[in-house]
C-alpha positions as MATLAB code, in Angstrom:
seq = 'XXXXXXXXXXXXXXXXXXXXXXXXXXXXXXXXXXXXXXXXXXXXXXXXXXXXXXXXXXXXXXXXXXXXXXXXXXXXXXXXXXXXXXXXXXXXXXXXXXXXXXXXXXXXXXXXXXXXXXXXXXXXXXXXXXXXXXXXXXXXXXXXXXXXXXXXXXXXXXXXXXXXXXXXXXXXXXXXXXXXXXXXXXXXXXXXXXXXXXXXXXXXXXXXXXXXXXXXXXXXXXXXXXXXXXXXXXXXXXXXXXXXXXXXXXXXXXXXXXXXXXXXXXXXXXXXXXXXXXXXXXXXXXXXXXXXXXXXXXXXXXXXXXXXXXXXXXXXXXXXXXXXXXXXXXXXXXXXXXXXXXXXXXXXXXXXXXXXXXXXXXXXXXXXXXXXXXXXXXXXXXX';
ca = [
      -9.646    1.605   25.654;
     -11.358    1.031   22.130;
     -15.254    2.831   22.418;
     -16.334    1.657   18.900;
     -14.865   -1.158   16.350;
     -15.222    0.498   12.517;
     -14.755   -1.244    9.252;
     -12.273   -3.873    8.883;
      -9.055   -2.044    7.894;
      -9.798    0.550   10.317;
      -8.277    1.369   13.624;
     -10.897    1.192   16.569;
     -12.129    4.409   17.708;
     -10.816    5.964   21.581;
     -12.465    7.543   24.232;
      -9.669   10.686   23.144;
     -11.118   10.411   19.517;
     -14.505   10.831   20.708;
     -13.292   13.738   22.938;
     -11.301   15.480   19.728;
     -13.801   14.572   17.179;
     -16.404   17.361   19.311;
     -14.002   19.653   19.063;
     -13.164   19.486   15.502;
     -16.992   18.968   14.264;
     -17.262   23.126   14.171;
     -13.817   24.704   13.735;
     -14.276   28.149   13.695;
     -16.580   27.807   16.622;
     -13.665   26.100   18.739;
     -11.177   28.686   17.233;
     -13.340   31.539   18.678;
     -13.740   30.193   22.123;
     -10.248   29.241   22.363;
      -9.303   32.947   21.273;
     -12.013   34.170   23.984;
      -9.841   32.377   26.724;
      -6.837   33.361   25.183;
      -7.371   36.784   25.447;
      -8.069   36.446   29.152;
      -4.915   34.256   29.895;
      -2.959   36.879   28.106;
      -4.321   39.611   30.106;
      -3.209   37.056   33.431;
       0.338   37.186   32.036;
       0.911   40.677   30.697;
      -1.122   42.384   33.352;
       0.261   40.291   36.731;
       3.822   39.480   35.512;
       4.132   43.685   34.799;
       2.724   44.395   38.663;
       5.284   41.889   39.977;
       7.844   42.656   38.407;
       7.713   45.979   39.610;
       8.362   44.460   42.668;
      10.892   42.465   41.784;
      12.785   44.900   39.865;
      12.655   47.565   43.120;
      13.982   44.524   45.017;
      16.865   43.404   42.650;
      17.717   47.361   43.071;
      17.857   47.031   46.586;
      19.693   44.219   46.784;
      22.253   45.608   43.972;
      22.729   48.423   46.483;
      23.332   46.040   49.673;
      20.249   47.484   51.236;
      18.622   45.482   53.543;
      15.689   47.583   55.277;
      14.022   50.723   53.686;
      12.822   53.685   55.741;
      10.072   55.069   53.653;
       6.848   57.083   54.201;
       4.978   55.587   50.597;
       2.232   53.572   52.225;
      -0.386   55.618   51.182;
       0.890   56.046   47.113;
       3.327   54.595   44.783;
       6.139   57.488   45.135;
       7.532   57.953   48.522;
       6.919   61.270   50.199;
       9.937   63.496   51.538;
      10.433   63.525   55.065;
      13.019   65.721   56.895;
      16.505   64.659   56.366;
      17.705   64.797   60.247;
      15.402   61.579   60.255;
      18.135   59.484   59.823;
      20.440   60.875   62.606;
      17.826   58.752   65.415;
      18.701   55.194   63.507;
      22.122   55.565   62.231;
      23.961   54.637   65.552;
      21.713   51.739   66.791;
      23.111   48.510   67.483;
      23.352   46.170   64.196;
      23.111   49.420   61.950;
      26.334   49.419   59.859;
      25.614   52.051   57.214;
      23.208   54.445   55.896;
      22.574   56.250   53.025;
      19.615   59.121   52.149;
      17.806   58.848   48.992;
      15.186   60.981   47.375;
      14.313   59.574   44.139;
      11.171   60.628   42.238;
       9.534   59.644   38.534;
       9.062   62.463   36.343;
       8.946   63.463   33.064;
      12.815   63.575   31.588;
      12.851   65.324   27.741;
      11.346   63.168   25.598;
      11.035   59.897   28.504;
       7.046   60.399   29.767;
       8.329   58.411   32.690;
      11.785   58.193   34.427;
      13.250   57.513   37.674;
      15.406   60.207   38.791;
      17.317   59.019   42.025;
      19.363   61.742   44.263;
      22.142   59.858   46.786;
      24.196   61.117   49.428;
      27.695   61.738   48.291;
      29.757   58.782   49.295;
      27.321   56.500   50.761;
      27.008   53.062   49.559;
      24.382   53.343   47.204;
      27.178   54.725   44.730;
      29.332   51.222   45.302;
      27.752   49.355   42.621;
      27.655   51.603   40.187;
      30.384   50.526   37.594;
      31.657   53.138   34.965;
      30.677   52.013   31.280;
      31.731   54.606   29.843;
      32.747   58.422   31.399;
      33.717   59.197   34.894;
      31.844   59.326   38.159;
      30.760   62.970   39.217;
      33.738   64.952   40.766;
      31.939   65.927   43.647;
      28.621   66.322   45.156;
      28.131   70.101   43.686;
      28.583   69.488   40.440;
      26.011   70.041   38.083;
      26.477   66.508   36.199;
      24.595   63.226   36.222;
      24.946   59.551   36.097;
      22.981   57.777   33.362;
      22.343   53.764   33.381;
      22.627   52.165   30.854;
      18.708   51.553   29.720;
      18.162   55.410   30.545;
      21.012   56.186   28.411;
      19.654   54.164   25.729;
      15.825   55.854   26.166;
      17.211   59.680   26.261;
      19.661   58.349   23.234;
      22.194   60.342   25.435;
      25.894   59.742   25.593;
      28.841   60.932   27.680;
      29.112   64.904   27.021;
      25.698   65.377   26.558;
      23.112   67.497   28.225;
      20.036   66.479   30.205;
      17.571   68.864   31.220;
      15.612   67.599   34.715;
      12.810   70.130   35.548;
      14.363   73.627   34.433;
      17.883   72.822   34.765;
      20.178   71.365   32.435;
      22.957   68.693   34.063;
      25.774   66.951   32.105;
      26.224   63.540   31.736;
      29.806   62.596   33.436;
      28.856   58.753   32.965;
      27.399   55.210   32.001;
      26.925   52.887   34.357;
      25.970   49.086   35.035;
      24.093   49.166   38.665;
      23.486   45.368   38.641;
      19.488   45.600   38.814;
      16.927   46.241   36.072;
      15.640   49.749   37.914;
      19.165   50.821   38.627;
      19.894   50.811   34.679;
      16.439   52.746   33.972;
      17.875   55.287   36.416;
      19.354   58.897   36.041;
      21.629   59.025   39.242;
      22.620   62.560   40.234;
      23.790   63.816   44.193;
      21.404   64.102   46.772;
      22.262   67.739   47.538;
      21.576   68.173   43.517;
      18.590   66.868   43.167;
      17.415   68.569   46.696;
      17.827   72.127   45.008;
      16.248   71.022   41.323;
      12.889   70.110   42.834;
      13.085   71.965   45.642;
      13.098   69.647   48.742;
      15.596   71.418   50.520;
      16.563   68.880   53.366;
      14.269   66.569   52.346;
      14.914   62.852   51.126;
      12.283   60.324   50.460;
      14.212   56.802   52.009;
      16.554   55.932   53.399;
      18.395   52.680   52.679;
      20.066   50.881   55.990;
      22.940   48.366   55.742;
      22.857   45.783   58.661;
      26.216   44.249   59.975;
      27.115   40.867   58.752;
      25.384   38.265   59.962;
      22.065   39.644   60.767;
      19.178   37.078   61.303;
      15.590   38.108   59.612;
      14.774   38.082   63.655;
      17.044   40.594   64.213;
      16.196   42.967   60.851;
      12.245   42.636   62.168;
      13.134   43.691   65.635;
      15.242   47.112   64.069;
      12.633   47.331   61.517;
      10.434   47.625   64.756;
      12.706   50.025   66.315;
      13.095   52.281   63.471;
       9.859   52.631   63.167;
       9.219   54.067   66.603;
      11.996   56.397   66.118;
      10.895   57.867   63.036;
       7.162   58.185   63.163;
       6.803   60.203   60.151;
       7.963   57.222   58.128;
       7.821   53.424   58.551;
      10.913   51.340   58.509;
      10.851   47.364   56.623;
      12.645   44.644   54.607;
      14.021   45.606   51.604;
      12.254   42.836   50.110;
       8.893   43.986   51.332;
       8.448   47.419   50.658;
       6.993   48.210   47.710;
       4.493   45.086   48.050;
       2.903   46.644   51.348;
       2.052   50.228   49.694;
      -1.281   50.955   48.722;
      -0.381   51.837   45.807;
       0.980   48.748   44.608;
      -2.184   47.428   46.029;
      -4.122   49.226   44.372;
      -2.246   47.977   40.851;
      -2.379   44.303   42.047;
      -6.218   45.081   42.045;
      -6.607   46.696   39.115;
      -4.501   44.101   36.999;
      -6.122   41.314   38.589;
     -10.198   42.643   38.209;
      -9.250   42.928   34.246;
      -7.767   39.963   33.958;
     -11.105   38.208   35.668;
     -13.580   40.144   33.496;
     -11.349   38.909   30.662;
     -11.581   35.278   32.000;
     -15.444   35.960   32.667;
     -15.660   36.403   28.785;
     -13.441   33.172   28.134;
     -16.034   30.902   30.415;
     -19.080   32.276   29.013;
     -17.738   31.335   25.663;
     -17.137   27.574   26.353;
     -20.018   27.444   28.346;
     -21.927   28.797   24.931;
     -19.675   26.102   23.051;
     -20.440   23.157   25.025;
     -24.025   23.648   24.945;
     -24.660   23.955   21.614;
     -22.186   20.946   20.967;
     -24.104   18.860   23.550;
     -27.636   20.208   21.695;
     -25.693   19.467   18.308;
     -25.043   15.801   19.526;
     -27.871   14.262   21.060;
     -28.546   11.711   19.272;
     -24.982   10.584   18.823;
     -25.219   11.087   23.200;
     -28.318    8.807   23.154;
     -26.441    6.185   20.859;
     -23.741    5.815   22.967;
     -26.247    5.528   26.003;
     -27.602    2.690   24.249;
     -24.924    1.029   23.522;
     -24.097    1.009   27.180;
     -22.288    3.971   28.261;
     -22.908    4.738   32.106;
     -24.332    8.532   32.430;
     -20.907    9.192   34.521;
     -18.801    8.458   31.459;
     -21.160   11.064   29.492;
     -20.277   13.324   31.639;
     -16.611   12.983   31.919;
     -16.713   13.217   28.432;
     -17.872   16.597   28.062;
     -16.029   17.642   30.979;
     -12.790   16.173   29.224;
     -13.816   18.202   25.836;
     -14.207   21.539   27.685;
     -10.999   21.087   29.843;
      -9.303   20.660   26.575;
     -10.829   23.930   25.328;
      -8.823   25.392   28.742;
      -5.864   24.199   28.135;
      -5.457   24.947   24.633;
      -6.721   28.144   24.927;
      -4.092   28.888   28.069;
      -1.296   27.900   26.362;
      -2.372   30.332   23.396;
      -2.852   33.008   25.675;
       0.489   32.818   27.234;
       1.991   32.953   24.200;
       0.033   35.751   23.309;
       0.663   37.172   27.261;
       4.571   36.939   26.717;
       4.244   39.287   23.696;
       2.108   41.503   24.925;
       4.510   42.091   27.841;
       7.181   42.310   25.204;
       5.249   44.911   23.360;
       4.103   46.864   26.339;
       7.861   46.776   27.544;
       8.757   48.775   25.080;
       7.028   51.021   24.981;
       8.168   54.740   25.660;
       5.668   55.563   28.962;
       7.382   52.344   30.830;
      10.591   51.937   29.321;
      13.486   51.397   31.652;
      10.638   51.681   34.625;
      10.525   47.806   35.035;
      11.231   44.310   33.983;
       7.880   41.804   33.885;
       8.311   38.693   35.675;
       7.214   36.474   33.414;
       8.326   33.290   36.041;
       7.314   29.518   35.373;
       4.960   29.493   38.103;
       3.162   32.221   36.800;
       3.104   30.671   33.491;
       1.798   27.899   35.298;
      -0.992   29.560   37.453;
      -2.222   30.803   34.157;
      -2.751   27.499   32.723;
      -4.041   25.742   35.337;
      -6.331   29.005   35.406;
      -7.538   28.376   31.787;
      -7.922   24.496   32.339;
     -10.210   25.145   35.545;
     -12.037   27.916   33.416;
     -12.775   25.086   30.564;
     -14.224   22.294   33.731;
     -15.874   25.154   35.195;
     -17.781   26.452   32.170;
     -18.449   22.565   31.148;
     -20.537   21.434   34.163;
     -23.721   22.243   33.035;
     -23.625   21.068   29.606;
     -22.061   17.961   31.085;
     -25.162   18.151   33.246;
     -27.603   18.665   30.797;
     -25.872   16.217   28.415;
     -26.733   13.379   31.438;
     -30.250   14.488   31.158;
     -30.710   12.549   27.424;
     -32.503    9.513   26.975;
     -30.998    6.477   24.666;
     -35.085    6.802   22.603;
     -33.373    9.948   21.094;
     -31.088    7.495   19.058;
     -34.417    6.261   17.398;
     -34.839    9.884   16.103;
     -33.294   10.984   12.790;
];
């Protein structure tokens, strides 16, 4: 809808050109605030897709292994704690169970990797199924002193087949290369549980253990033996292999951290178009009061700057996922996380962080819109 007719010659201007004529009037002032919500979109995007993808890179590993519930005792931290290994002899014949396999896995420093995950399996259980040979062999047996290396960890300790690795004070040889099918599985030095059991010494000790369910198996029925498991094995809790890792404390206590920066991030962002606005409003007046006089209701005045500061949202989120998606990048590769996790950088959290950043710029914009409403159409008479 034309607002106002110019010279002949010229189009008429829009109720958008009015909107986009604010924002371009001080530049550098718009380029500012829009950086000010950028940063805290960016911090939504790096910080939340790198805590769910560590769930979603644990779960691709389970699934990779055919797991389907996890007996674990890691509610109370991020690493699991060992539990006695004659655990698993009270679930491993109960109806619907058709295979188990112990597991003690831990993250420790690896030579020159600050952080890796170091998994120990019992010899011949499933867990070693989707391993597939890259390059090397797989471990003769479950004594020898050799290791498995996927392919991101092989990549981090720039190790290759014949080469040593030295885990705590013992040095292992690497036998092999291996695809496991899941983002952690590749970040993962794979050695025998038996191994690993001596090395840090948890003598029969594992950490999880992973359950295969026969075919077939409803979610009813995988709650139920989650249920039973758990009363069996009261030193550790048994669930989905999907929901582990989200129902630790430690993961909690991430998703809390990540999201109480990103909102003191955001906090910055609305304070800076609420700052914008107001002097734009305090800037315009009289050009406000004109365009009361010429008959614009008080509503419209307010949609206006309502319009202008949602604008400032969603140009500002779409910066600040671009800038989110390299930070991730960035912080990806980085040495202390390397081969830990992959960020899930999904379209509807792309998507939460815009609509974030547009509900940021309305937010921020009601009370200049507010105060904007306030004017008078005398202040056009004012130079």
């Amino acid at each position: 809808m034309a607002i106002l007719q110019n010279f002949p010659g010229t189009r008429e201007m829009t109720f958008f050109d009015v909107i986009t004529r604010g924002l371009k009037r001080r530049p550098v002032r718009t380029g500012l605030t829009l950086l000010g919500i950028a940063v805290g979109i960016a911090a939504v995007v790096a910080l939340i897709g790198l805590s769910r993808g560590l769930v979603t890179s644990w779960t691709a590993g389970m699934k990779s292994r055919g797991t389907d519930i996890v007996v674990h005792n890691m509610r109370g931290s991020l690493t699991p704690k060992p539990f006695p290994a004659a655990t698993r002899d009270r679930i491993a014949h109960l109806p619907g169970v058709a295979a188990t396999c112990m597991i003690l896995v831990d993250l420790m420093s690896v030579e020159n990797a600050e952080l890796m995950i170091v998994s120990g399996r019992e010899w011949g259980c499933f867990a070693w199924e989707n391993l597939k040979l890259v390059s090397g062999r797989m471990p003769k047996d479950q004594m020898e002193r050799a290791v498995l290396l996927g392919i991101t960890a092989a990549d981090v300790l720039k190790k290759k087949v014949g080469d040593t690795v030295q885990i705590e004070t013992e040095e292992l040889t690497v036998v092999g290369i291996v695809e496991g099918g899941a983002f952690v599985e590749n970040g993962s030095i794979i050695l025998s549980l038996p191994l690993l059991q001596q090395i840090t010494g948890n003598q029969d000790k594992i950490s999880a253990i992973d359950v295969r369910l026969a075919a077939g198996t409803n979610d009813a029925g995988i709650r139920r033996l989650c249920e039973e498991m758990s009363r069996l094995i009261p030193e550790a809790h048994a669930e989905p292999a999907g929901e582990h890792l989200a129902h630790t404390e430690g993961y909690r206590v991430i998703s809390a951290m990540s999201w109480g920066t990103s909102l003191l991030a955001i906090l910055v962002g609305v304070l800076g178009v609420t700052n914008t606005m107001l002097m734009s409003v305090f800037e315009r007046k009289q050009e406000i009061a004109i365009l009361l006089a010429l008959g614009w209701k008080r509503s419209r005045i307010v949609r206006m700057i309502l319009l202008e500061s949602a604008m400032l949202g969603l140009l500002g989120g779409i910066i600040g996922v671009g800038l989110g998606v390299i930070g991730v990048h960035l912080m990806q590769a980085a040495p202390a996380i390397r081969g830990l996790l992959e960020p899930d950088l999904s379209f509807n959290l792309i998507l939460m962080a815009v609509t974030i950043a547009v509900c940021v710029g309305v937010l921020s914009g009601f009370y200049p819109a507010w105060r904007s409403s306030r004017l008078t159409p005398s202040l056009a008479l004012h130079g």
